[in-house]
C-alpha positions in Angstrom: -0.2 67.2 44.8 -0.6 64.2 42.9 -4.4 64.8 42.9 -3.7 68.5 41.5 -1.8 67.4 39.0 -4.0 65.3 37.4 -7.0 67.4 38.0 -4.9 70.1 36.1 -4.3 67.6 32.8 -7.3 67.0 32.4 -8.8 70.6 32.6 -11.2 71.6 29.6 -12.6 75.4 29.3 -16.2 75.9 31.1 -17.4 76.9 27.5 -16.5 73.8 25.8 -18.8 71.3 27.9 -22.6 71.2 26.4 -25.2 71.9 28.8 -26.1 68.4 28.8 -22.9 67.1 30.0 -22.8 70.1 33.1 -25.8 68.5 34.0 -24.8 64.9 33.9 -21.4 66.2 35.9 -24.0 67.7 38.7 -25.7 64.4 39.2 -22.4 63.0 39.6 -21.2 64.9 41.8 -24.5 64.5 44.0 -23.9 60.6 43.9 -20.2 60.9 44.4 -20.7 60.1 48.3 -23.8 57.9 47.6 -21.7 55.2 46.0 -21.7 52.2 48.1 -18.7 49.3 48.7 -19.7 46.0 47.5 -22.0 44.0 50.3 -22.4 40.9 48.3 -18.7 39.3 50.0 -19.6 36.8 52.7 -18.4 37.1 55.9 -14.7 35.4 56.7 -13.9 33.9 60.2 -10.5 35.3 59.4 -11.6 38.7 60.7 -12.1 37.0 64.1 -9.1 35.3 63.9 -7.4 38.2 63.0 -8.7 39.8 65.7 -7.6 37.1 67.9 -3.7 38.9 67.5 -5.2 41.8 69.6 -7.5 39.9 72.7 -4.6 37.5 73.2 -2.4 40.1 74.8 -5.0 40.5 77.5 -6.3 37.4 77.9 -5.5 36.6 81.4 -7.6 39.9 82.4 -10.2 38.5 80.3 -10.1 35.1 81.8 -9.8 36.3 85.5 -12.8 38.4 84.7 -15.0 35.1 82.8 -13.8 32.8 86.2 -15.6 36.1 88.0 -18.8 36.2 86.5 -18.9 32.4 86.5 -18.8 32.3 89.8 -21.2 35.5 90.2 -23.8 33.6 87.9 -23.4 30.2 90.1 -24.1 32.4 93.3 -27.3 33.8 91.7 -28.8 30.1 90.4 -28.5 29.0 93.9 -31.6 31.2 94.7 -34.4 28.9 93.0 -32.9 25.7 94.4 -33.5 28.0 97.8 -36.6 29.1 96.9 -37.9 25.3 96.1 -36.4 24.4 99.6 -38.8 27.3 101.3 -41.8 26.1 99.5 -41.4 22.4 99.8 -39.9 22.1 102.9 -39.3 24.7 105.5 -42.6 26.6 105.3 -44.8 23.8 105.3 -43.1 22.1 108.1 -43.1 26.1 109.6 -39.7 26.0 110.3 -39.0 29.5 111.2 -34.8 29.5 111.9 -34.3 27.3 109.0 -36.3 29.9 106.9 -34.5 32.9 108.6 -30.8 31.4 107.7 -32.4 30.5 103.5 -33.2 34.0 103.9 -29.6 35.3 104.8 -28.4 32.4 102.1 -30.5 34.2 99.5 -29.1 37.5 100.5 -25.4 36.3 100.7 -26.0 34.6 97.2 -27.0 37.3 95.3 -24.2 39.8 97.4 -21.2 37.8 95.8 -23.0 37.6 92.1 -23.1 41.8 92.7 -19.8 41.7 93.5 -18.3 39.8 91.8 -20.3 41.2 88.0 -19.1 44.8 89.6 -15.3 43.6 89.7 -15.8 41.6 86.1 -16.9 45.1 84.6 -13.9 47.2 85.8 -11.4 44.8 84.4 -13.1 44.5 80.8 -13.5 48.4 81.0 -9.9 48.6 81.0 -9.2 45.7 78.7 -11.9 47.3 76.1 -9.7 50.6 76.1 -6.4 48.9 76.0 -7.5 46.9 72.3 -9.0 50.1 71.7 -5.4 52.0 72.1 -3.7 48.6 70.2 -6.1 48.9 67.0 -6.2 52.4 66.6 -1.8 52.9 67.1 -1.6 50.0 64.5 -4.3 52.1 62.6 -2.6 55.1 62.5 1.0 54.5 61.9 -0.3 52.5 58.8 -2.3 55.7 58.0 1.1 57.6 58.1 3.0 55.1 55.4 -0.2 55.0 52.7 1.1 56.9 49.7 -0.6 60.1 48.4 -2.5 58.1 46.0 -4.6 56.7 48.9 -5.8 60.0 50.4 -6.0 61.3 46.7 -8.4 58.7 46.2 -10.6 59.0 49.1 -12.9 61.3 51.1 -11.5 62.2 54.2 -14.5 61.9 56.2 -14.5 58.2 55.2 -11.1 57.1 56.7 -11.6 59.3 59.9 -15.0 57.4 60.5 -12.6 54.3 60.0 -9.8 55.1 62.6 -12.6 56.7 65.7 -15.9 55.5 65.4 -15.5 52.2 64.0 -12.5 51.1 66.7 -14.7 52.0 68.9 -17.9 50.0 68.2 -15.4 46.8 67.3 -13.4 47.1 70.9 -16.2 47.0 72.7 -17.4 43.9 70.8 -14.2 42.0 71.0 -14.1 42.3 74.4 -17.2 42.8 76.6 -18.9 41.0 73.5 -17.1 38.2 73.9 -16.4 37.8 77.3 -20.4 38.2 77.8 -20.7 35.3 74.7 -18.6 32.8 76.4 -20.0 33.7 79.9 -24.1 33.5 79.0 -23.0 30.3 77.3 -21.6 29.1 80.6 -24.5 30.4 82.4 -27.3 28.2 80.0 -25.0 25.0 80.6 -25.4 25.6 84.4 -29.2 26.6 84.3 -29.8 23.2 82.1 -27.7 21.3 84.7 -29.5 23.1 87.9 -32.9 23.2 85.9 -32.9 19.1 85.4 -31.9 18.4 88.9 -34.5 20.3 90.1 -37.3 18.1 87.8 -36.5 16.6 84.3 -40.0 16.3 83.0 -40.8 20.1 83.1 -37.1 20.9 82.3 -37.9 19.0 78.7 -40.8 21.3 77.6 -38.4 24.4 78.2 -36.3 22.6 75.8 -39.0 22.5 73.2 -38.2 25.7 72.3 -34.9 25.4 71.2 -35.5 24.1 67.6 -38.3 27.1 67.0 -35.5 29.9 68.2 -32.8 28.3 66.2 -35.2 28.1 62.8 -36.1 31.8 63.8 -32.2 33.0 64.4 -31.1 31.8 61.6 -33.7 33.6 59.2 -32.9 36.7 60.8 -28.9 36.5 60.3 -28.5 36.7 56.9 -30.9 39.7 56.5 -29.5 41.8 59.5 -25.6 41.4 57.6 -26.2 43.0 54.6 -28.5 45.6 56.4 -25.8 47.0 58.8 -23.0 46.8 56.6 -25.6 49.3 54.1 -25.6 51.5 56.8 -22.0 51.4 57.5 -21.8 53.0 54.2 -24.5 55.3 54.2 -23.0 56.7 57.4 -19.5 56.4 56.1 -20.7 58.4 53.1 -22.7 61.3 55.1 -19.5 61.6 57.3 -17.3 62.1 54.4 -19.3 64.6 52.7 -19.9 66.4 56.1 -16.5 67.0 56.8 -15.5 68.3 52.8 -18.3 70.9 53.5 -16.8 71.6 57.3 -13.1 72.4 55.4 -14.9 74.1 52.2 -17.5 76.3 54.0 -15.6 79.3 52.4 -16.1 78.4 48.8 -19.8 77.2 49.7 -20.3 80.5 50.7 -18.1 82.6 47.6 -20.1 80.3 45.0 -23.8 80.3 47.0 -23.7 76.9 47.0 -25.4 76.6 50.1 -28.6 75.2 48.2 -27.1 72.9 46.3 -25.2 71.7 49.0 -28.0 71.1 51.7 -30.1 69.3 48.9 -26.8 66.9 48.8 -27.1 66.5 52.3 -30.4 66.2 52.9 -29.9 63.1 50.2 -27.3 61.6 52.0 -28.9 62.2 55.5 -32.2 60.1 54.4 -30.4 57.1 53.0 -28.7 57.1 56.5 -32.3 57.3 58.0 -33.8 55.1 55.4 -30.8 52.1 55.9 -30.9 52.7 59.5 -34.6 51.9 59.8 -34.5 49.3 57.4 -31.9 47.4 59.7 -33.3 48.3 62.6 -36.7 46.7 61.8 -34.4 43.0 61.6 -32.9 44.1 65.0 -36.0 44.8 66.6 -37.2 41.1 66.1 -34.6 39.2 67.8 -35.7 40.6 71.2 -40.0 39.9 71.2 -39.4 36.9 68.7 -36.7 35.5 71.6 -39.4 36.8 74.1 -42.5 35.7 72.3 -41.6 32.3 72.7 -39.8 32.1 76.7 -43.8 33.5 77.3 -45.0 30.6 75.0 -42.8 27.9 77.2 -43.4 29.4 80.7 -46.9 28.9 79.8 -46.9 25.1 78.9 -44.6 24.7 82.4 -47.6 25.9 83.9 -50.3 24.1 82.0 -48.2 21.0 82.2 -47.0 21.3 86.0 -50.7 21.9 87.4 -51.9 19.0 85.5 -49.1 16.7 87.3 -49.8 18.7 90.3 -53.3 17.7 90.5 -52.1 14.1 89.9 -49.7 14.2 92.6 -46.6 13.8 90.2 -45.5 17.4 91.0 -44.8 20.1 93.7 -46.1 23.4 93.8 -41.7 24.9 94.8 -40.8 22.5 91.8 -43.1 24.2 89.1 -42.4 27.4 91.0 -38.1 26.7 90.8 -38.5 25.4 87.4 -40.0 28.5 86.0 -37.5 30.7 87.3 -35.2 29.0 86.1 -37.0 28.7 82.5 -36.9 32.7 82.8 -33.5 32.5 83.3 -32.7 30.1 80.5 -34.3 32.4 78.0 -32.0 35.3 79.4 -28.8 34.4 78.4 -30.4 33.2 74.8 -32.1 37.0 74.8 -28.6 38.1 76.0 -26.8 35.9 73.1 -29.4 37.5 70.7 -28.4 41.0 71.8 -24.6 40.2 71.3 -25.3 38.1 68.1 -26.7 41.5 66.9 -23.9 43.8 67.8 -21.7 41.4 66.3 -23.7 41.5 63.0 -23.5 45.2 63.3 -19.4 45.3 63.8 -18.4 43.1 61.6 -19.3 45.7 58.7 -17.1 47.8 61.0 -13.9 44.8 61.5 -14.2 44.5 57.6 -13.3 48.1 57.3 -10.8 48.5 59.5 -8.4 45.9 58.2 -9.3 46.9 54.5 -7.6 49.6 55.8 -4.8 48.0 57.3 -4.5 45.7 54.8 -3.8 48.8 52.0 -0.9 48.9 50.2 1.8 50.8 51.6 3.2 51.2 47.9 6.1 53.4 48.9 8.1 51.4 51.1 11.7 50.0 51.9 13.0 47.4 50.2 13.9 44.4 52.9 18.0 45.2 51.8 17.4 48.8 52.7 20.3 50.8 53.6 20.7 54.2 55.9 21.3 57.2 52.9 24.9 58.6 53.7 24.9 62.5 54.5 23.8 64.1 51.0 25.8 66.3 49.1 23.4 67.1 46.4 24.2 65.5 43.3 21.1 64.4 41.7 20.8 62.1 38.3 17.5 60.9 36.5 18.5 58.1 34.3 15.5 57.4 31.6 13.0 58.3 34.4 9.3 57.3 33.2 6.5 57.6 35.1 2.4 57.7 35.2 -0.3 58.2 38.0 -2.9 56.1 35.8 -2.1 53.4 33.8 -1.1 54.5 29.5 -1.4 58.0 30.5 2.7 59.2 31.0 3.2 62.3 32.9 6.9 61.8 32.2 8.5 59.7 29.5 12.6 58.6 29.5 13.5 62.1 31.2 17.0 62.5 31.9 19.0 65.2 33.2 22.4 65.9 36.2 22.8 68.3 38.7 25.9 68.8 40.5 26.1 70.1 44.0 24.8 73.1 45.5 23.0 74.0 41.8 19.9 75.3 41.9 17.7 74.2 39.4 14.4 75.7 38.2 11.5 74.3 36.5 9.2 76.2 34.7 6.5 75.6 31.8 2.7 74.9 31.5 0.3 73.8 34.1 -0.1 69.6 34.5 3.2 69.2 32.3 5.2 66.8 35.0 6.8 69.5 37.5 5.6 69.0 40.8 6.0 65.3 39.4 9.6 65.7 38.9 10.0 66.8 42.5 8.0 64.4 43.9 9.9 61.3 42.4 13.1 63.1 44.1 11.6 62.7 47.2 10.3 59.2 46.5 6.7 60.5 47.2 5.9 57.4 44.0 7.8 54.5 42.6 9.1 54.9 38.9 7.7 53.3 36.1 11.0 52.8 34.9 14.4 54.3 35.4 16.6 55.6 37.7 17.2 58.4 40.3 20.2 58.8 42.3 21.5 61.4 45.0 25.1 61.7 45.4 25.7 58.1 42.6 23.1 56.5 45.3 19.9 54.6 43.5 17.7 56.1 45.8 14.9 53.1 45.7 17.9 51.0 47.5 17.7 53.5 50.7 15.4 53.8 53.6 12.6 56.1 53.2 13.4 58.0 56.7 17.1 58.2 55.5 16.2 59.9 52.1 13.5 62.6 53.3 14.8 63.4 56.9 17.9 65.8 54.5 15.2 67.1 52.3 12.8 70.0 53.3 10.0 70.4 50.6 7.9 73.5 50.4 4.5 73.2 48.7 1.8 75.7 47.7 -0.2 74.8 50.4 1.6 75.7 53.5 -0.2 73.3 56.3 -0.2 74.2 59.5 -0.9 72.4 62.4 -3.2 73.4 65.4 -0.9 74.6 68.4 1.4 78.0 68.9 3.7 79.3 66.0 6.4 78.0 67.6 5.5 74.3 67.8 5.1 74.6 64.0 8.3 76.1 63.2 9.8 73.5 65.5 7.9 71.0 63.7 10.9 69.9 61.6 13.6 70.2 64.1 12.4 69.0 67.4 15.2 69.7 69.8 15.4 73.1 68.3 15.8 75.8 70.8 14.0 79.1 70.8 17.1 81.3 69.7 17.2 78.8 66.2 13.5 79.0 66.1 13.6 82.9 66.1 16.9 82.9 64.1 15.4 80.9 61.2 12.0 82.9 60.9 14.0 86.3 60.6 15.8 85.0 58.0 12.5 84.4 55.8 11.0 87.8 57.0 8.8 85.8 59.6 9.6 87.2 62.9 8.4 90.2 62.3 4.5 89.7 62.1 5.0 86.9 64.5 6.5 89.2 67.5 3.2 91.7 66.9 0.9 88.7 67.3 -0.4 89.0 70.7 1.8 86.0 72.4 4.2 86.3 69.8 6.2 83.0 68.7 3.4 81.4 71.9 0.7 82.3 69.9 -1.9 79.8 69.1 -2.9 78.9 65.8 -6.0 77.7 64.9 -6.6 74.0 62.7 -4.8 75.1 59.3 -3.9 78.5 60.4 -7.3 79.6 59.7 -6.2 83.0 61.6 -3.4 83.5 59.9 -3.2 84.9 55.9 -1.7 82.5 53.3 1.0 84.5 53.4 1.8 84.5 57.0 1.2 80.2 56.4 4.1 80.7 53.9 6.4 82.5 55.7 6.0 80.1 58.8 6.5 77.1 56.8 9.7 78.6 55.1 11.4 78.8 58.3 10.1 75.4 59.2 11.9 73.7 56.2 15.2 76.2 57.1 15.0 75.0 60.8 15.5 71.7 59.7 18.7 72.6 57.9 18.0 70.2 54.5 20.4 69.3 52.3 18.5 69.0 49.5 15.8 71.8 48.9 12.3 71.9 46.7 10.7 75.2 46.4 7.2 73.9 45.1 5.8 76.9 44.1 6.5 78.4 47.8 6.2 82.2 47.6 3.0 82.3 45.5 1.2 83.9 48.2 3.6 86.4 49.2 3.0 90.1 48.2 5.6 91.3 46.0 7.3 93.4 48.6 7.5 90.9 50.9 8.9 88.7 48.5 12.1 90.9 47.6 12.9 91.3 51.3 12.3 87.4 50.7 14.8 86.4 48.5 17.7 87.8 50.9 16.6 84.6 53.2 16.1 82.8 50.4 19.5 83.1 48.6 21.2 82.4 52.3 18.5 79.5 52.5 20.0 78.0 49.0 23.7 78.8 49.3 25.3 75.4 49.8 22.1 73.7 48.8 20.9 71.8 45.9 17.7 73.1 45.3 14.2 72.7 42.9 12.2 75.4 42.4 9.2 75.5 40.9 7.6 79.3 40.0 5.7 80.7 37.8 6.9 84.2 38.8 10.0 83.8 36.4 11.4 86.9 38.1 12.2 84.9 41.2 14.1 81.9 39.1 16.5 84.2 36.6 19.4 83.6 38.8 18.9 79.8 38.9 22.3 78.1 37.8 19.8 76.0 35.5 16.4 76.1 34.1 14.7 73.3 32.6 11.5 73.7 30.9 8.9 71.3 31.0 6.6 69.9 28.5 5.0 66.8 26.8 6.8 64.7 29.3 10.2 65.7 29.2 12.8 68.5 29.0 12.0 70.7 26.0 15.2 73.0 27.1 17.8 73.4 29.6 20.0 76.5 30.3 20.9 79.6 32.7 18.2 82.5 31.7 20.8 83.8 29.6 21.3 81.0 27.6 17.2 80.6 26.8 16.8 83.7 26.7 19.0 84.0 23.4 17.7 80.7 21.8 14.3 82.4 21.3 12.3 79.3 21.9 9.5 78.1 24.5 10.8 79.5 27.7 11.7 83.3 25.8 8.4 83.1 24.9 7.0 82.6 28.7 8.6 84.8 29.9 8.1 87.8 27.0 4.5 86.7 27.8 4.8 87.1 31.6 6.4 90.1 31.0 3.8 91.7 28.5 1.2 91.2 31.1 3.3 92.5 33.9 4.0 95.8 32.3 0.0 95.7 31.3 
């Protein structure tokens, strides 16, 4: 609404933009979903810490399952110190039992390491789902508090990618990646140990090593960042501008802008191929650089152990056990390159997910909150100013009463501050300054839940849910039963087309009510808001897609649906507002005039002038 609104304010006639400028608006609108977040802020611990508030709550799990693959890595380095034994001792000295029970100790050693990795991975399965659940709940119901502004502001397609794919990729990472961390950490600590019993001079060229793959890891760190959190963006851009087209294939199609539109795409896809690759190329170093050298060092333990060999300083099962286990040392450091680079890659994702939680909620209750009493409809704006942007007013020290049960009307040009008006009743925005109250009730002082749970609000744009006709009309008014459902929607001239739809009120209804008209949409969501039995009512341009016909057998519902009520309505139909116990007309940020039809009709002035105009064109 609040987008519209603005959109509509700033509207300028196709024929008064130069060609120049159309031009300049089309490359714009290319690079809309090209623009990328800044990638220059270095990377905070506090994300991990943060995340901290989410593993904790499993940690036990994840602790049982690092004691498990502990002890499953232990079993499996027992098998060099056999194999050494073999060589050394038992075959030379060709003892055959003492080989046959190494053999069953070799087989019972790497048993328990199976077993006990197979048991690890079902517990951090679960775990990984449970943060998974934790993240994206915490996600969502933050989602549901954002103000209007937020989604106004943003491509859908970007927060969806936020709240599925990026929870996932970070789960995983918080807790098989850092189980496996801590666990291939463990596992180098008990090579080193097992590796330097088994021969210390051998065991210190593996070590060599080490300073060449830290110099190399640390060149590589820097560059993989800021190349995964580029194609974070890139794909967070594509995905936005994907699903835009997905909801808008219709106008694509009435304004043959499938060209256009595929060249934009095709744009978008590239820099997410282009990014990818560039990242990828850092990626695909870590493995053969990590590799490159383990080759380098199992080839000096072999130059250097057959040179002490052939001096006598060395056995043929200790060069033999020392090279398995130098294999093995450079697998957990392979291992902790793979992890290193998944974290790299999902920390672009953490960032984004707690930029999102960390959004302003904007609208929100006050810490001193109370419950709002049952409304009876008096509503007061007391020097009410307000803007969306900063030095541009919509609404400027607008004041105005209603007492109960009145229903008020508010008419006048498009972008002049009525859906505005409607929106500050509900609290949808904070005032600039000013007052509203319901029933003498400052309605800033009440809890959000309190205030909208006795209002039903009917936009333009009926949404309906995916699900059967029913569950929509219901939508309101959970623990409604059928016969209220069916009541209600023959009051609004609903249940009519909904009994000849082929499972009538059990129909299903596609995402938006694609298979329904825009009038059908309307006419479900006006028994929605009746279901729910409002106290306070806002008619936000709701019958503007109702035929005429329908609409007179409308208004029967519709003055039953207001009796009792206070109510807003905002139409441009005047027809449908002349019995309105007020209008108020709206323009240049206040309330140019205020009156029963009657009343403005006599004064001659902007609203006798609407509606001769509407009129004019009616009978044209």
């Amino acid at each position: 609404m609040a987008k519209q609104q603005r959109q509509n304010e700033k509207h300028e006639p196709l024929n008064h933009i130069p060609l120049a400028d159309l031009k300049e608006q089309k490359q714009q609108k290319r690079n809309t979903y090209r623009v990328d977040e800044t990638l220059e802020e270095p990377f905070s611990f506090k994300h991990l810490l943060r995340a901290w508030t989410y593993i904790r709550k499993y940690s036990a799990k994840m602790i049982l399952a690092l004691i498990l693959s502990a002890l499953g890595a232990m079993a499996a380095l027992c098998a060099p110190k056999i194999t050494k034994e073999a060589l050394d001792v038992v075959i030379p000295n060709k003892d055959t039992p003492m080989l046959h029970r190494l053999i069953i100790m070799l087989v019972v050693a790497y048993g328990i390491s199976i077993l006990f990795y197979t048991i690890r991975s079902h517990i951090m399965e679960r775990t990984s789902q449970d943060i998974v659940y934790d993240i994206r709940k915490d996600l969502f119901a933050h989602l549901q508090e954002l103000p209007f502004q937020y989604y106004d502001d943003r491509p859908h397609g970007k927060i969806l990618i936020r709240v599925v794919n990026y929870v996932n990729s970070v789960c995983d990472m918080l807790s098989n990646g850092l189980i496996n961390a801590v666990l291939e950490i463990i596992n180098l600590v008990f090579i080193i140990a097992f590796m330097f019993t088994t021969d210390v001079k051998l065991s210190l060229v593996v070590i060599t090593g080490v300073p060449v793959l830290a110099v190399f890891m640390f060149w590589v760190k820097t560059k993989q960042r800021r190349a995964w959190r580029m194609v974070s963006n890139k794909n967070s851009n594509l995905n936005a501008y994907l699903q835009e087209n997905i909801v808008g294939a219709k106008i694509t199609q009435i304004f043959a802008r499938e060209e256009e539109n595929s060249e934009i795409f095709e744009k978008l896809s590239d820099d997410c191929r282009t990014t990818w690759m560039g990242a990828l190329r850092y990626t695909n170093l870590v493995w053969p650089g990590i590799d490159s050298i383990s080759v380098f060092v199992r080839g000096a333990i072999f130059v250097v152990g057959l040179l002490l060999f052939a001096q006598g300083q060395e056995t043929l099962g200790a060069i033999v056990a020392v090279s398995s286990y130098a294999a093995r040392f450079w697998q957990p450091i392979m291992n902790l390159g793979n992890i290193f680079n998944n974290f790299i890659n999902n920390m672009a994702y953490l960032e984004r997910i707690f930029e999102t939680i960390d959004e302003p909620v904007g609208v929100k209750d006050k810490d001193n909150a109370t419950e709002m009493p049952d409304i009876k409809g008096e509503v007061e704006f007391q020097n009410v100013s307000f803007s969306y942007e900063e030095g541009k007013e919509v609404l400027h020290n607008v004041s105005f009463k209603v007492a109960p049960g009145q229903s008020i009307a508010l008419v006048g040009p498009t972008g002049a501050g009525k859906s505005t008006i409607v929106s500050l009743i509900s609290r949808f925005y904070d005032l600039d300054s000013g007052r509203i109250l319901i029933d003498g009730q400052d309605i800033s002082d009440v809890t959000l839940h309190s205030l909208r749970s006795q209002m039903g609000i009917m936009l333009q744009d009926s949404f309906i849910f995916s699900g059967t006709v029913e569950d929509n009309i219901r939508y309101g008014k959970l623990d409604a039963t059928s016969e209220e459902i069916r009541k209600a929607s023959a009051a609004v001239c609903a249940d009519a087309f909904i009994t000849k739809m082929p499972n009538g009120y059990a129909t299903e209804v596609k995402e938006r009510g694609s298979t329904l008209s825009q009038g059908q949409k309307q006419l479900i969501s006006f028994a929605r808001t009746l279901l729910s039995d409002p106290a306070l009512l806002v008619l936000d341009e709701a019958t503007s897609s109702i035929d005429v016909q329908t609409e007179k057998a409308l208004q029967k519902g519709l003055d039953a649906m207001l009796q009792g009520r206070t109510s807003f309505i905002i139409a441009h139909r005047l027809s449908t507002i002349k019995n309105c116990d007020k209008i108020m007309y709206i323009d240049h940020g206040g309330i140019t005039e205020a009156g029963s039809h009657e009343e403005l009709m006599a004064k001659k002035g902007d609203y006798y002038h609407l509606y001769i105009s509407q009129m004019d064109d009616v009978a044209g």
